[in-house]
Structures are given as structure tokens and as C-alpha cells.
C-alpha positions in Angstrom: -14.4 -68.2 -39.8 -13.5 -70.8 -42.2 -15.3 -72.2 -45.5 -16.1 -75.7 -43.2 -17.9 -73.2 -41.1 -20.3 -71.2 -43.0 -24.0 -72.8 -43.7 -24.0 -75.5 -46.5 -26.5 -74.8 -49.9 -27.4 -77.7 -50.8 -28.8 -77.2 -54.2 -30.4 -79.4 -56.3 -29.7 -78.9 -59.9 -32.9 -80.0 -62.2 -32.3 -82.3 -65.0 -34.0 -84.7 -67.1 -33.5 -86.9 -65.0 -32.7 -85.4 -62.0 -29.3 -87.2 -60.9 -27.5 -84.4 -60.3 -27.1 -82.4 -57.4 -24.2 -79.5 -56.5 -23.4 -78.3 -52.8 -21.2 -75.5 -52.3 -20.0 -73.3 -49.3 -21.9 -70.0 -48.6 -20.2 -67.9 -46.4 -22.1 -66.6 -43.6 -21.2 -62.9 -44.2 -23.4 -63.0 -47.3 -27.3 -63.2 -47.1 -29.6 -65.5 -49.9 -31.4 -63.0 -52.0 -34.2 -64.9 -53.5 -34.7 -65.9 -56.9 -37.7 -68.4 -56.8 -41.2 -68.4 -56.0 -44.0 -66.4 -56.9 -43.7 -62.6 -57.0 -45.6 -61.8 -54.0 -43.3 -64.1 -52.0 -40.0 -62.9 -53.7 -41.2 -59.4 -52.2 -42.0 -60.2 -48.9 -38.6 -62.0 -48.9 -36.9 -58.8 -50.4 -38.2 -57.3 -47.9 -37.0 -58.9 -45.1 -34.2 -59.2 -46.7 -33.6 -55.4 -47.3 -34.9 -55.0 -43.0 -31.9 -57.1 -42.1 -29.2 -55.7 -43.6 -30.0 -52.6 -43.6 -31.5 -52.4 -40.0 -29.7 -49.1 -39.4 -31.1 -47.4 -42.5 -33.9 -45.4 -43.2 -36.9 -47.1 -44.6 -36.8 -45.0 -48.0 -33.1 -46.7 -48.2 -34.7 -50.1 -47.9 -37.6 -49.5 -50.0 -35.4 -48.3 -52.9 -32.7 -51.0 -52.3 -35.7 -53.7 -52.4 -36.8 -52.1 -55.2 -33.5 -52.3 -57.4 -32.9 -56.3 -56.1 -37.0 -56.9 -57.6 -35.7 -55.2 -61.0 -32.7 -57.7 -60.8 -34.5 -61.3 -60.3 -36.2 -61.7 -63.6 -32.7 -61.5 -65.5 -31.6 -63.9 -62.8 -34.7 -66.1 -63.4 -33.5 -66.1 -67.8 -29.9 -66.7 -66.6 -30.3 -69.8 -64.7 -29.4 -68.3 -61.5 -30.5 -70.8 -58.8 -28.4 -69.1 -56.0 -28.1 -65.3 -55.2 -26.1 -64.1 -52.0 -25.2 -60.6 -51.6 -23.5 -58.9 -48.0 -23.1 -55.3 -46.7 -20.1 -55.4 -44.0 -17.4 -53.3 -42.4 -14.3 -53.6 -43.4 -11.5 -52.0 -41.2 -14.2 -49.3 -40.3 -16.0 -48.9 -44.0 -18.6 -50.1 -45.6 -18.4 -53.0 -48.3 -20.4 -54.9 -50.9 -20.2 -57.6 -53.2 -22.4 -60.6 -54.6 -22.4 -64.1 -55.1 -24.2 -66.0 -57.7 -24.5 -69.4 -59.1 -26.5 -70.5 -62.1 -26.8 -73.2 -64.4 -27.5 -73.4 -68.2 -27.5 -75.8 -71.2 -23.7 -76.8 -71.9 -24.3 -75.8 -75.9 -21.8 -76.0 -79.1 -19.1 -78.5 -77.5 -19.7 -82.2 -76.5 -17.9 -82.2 -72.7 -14.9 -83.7 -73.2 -13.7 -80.7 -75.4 -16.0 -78.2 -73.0 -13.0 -76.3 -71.2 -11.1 -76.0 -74.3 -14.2 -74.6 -76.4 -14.9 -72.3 -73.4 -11.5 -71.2 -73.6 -10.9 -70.2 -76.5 -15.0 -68.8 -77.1 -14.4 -66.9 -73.6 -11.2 -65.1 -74.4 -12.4 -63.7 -78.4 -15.5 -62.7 -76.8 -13.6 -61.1 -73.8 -10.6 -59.6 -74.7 -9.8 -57.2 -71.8 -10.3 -59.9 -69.7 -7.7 -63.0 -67.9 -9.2 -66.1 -69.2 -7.8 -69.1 -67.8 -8.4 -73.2 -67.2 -8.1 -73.7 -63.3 -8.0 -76.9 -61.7 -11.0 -77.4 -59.4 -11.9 -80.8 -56.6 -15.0 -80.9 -58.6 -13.1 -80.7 -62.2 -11.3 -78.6 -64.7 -13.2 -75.3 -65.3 -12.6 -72.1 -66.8 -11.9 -68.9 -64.9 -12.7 -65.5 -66.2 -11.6 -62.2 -64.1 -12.7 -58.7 -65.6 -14.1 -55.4 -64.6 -17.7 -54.1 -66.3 -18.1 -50.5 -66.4 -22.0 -49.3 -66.4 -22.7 -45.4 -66.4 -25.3 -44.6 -64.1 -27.8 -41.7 -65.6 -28.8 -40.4 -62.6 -25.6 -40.2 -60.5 -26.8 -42.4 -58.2 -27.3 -45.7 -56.9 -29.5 -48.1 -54.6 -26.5 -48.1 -52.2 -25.0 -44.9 -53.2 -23.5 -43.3 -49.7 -23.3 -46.9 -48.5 -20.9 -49.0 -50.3 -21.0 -47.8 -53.8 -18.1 -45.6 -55.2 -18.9 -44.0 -58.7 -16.5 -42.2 -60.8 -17.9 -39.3 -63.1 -21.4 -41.3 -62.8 -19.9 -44.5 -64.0 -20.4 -47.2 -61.7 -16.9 -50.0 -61.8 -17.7 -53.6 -60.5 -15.2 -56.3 -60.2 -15.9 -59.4 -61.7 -14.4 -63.2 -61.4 -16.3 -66.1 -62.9 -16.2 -69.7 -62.9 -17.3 -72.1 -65.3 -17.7 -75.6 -64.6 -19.0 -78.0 -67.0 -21.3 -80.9 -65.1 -21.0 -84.8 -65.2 -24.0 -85.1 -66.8 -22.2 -83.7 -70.3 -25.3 -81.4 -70.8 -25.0 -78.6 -68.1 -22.9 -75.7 -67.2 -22.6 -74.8 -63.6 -21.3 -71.0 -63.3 -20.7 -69.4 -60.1 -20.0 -65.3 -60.2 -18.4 -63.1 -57.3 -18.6 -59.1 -58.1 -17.8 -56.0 -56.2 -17.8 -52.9 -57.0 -15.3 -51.9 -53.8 -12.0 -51.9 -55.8 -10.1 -52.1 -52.1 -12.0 -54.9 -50.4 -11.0 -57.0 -53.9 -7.8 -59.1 -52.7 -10.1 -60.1 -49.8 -13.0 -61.1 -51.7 -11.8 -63.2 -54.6 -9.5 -65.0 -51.8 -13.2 -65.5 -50.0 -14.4 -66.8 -53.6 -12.0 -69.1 -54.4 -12.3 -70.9 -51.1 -16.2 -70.9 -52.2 -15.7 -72.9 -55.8 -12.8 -74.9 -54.2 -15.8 -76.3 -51.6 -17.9 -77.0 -55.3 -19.3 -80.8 -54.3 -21.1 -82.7 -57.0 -23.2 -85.9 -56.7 -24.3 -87.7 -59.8 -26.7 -90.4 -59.2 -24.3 -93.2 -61.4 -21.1 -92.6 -59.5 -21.0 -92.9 -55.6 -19.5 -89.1 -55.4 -17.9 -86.4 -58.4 -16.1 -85.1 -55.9 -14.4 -84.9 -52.9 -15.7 -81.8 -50.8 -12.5 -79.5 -49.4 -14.3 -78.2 -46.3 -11.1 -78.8 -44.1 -8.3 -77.5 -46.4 -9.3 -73.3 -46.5 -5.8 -71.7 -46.3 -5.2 -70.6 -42.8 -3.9 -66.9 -43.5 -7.0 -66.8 -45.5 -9.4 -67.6 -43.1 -8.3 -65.3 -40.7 -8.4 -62.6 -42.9 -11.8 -63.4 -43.5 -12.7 -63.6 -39.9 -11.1 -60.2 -38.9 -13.2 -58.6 -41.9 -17.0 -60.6 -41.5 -16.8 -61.0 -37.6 
């Protein structure tokens, strides 16, 4: 599998005046968890989504993993998030998890040309365990932040606990790395998330990740194209890495 091979989101981002649109890569190892519509068809569509993956599961694992993803969309909804994938694969013989996400949200207390800068500097006081860093991207100069978020899990246990989910003395460790993109239209921020919480499957995933916001395509209605989409240049090594892991 390669980036040019997974299915294509095309998103459209809206705006005031709706110039703007973003496509980005999905990789077909990771199914769209949706984020919009009413609630009834969110659950249906939870549903199906939780029968799918989890085909060899027991219903009451379903049911309670459905239930946990419902509890997560209405923080997705405030956030902006207008993409959600997550997968559940094997990887040399062992389960694995992680999520994708992509939002957008009002580009705030910086005009754009000073954008990265003033994330830079906002991101790294605010973050300081973190590695906050400006990355250069087809689709522009963003901001990069890698960190690990620690939640403690009362219960001492999980919606995928058995599966995929490693806790440590009930606290629960997921790996984070986040770009930010700010958008030609010097008003939005586009934001695009991977986390795991499968410490070994990491060097694998964030490879996966940055072929994803290297494949970040923007069309603004002014301009004939943002940017060049890098379909055909995902790093060979990579790729097959990826394909021995996804299938």
C-alpha cells in the first residue's frame, strides 16, 4: 500500500464564502467514524461501524465500544473535527490502535503571515513536555507538536481493554503528534491529529502520518491550486512497511 493508494477525502472546508476546500490521503487501514448528522444516524453509523471492526467480537464488546465513540463525537462536533478515522489491525501477530483526526477552527490572535511563528512560540509555553517544531509541508509551513497525554482510567478498564489497550497501574498513555496548518484564506486553522496508545506500533504509525499531511492538498477558489498534491512521492521503505503491517 502506498498514500496514492488509499481512498481520497475530499473535504470541503465551510467558510464565508466557501472557496476553500482541503483533500488529504486516508489510509485504507483506518475506518471514518462519523462526526455529522443527526444523532440517530451517527448511531446507526457507530454501529456499523463498531460490526465491522470488530466482527470477531462479542456484541457486549461492540455495544460498549459504540457506546464510548457516541460519548466522543460531541467534543469532536465543539472542536471542529470534520474527519474522524480510527483502525484496529494486527501487527506482527498483535493487536493495534490508533486515530486519525482532522478539524478546523478560527485562526485567532495572529494575522497569517506571523501564524506559524505565534503558534510556535504559544504551543511550546503552553506545552512544555512536548517537541514543538515548524515543518515544511507541500501545502505550507505548519507547526508540528509530538507529546504523550496520560489519562487515569477509574475503573481499570477500557472500551478496548483486552484488545489493543495497554494500561499501566490504571493510567491509560496515548501517543500524540499534531499538525497545524494555517489556511489561505488567513482566517482558518486546519489541524490534523494521529494518536495511539500502542507505544510499539509508534515508529510505524507517525511514519503512516506524515505520509498523510505530506498528501494535504488545498484549493482556494482565487488561485488555480495551493498546492501540489504528493500522491507519487511516499517513501518506498515506508510504504512497504505499511503494507506488511495493514495487508
Amino acid at each position: 500500500m502506498t498514500a496514492g493508494e488509499g481512498p481520497m477525502s475530499d473535504i470541503p472546508i465551510t467558510t464565508e464564502d466557501a472557496r476553500l476546500q482541503i483533500r488529504f490521503v486516508v489510509p485504507p487501514a483506518f475506518h471514518e467514524v462519523p462526526v455529522l448528522g443527526t444523532d440517530d444516524q451517527v448511531a446507526e453509523e457507530l454501529w456499523e461501524l463498531a460490526c465491522e471492526v470488530l466482527a470477531s467480537q462479542p456484541e457486549e464488546v461492540r455495544v460498549r465500544w459504540a457506546v464510548a465513540l457516541a460519548g466522543l463525537i460531541p467534543s469532536m462536533a465543539e472542536a471542529g473535527v470534520i474527519h474522524a478515522g480510527m483502525c484496529l489491525v494486527d501487527v506482527d501477530g498483535r493487536p493495534s490502535t490508533a486515530s486519525i483526526t482532522a478539524s478546523v477552527c478560527p485562526l485567532v490572535g495572529t494575522d497569517y503571515p506571523g501564524a506559524v511563528d505565534f503558534l510556535l512560540t504559544r504551543l511550546a509555553l503552553s506545552r512544555p513536555e512536548a517537541e514543538v517544531t515548524a515543518v515544511e509541508l507541500p501545502a505550507g509551513r505548519a507547526v508540528a507538536v509530538i507529546d504523550a497525554v496520560a489519562t487515569a482510567v477509574d475503573d481499570g478498564s477500557t472500551p478496548l481493554d483486552g484488545l489493543a489497550v495497554p494500561l499501566v497501574d490504571g493510567v491509560l498513555t496515548t501517543s500524540v503528534i499534531q499538525v497545524h496548518l494555517p489556511l489561505p484564506n488567513e482566517s482558518q486553522l486546519l489541524s490534523l491529529e494521529l494518536s495511539t496508545p500502542c507505544p510499539e506500533d509508534w515508529v510505524l504509525y507517525s511514519e503512516l502520518f506524515a505520509d498523510v499531511v505530506r498528501s494535504i492538498h488545498l484549493e482556494f477558489a482565487d488561485l488555480p491550486t495551493v498546492s501540489e498534491p504528493m500522491y507519487d512521492t511516499v517513501d518506498e521503505e515506508v510504504a512497504q512497511r505499511v503494507k506488511a503491517a495493514f495487508g
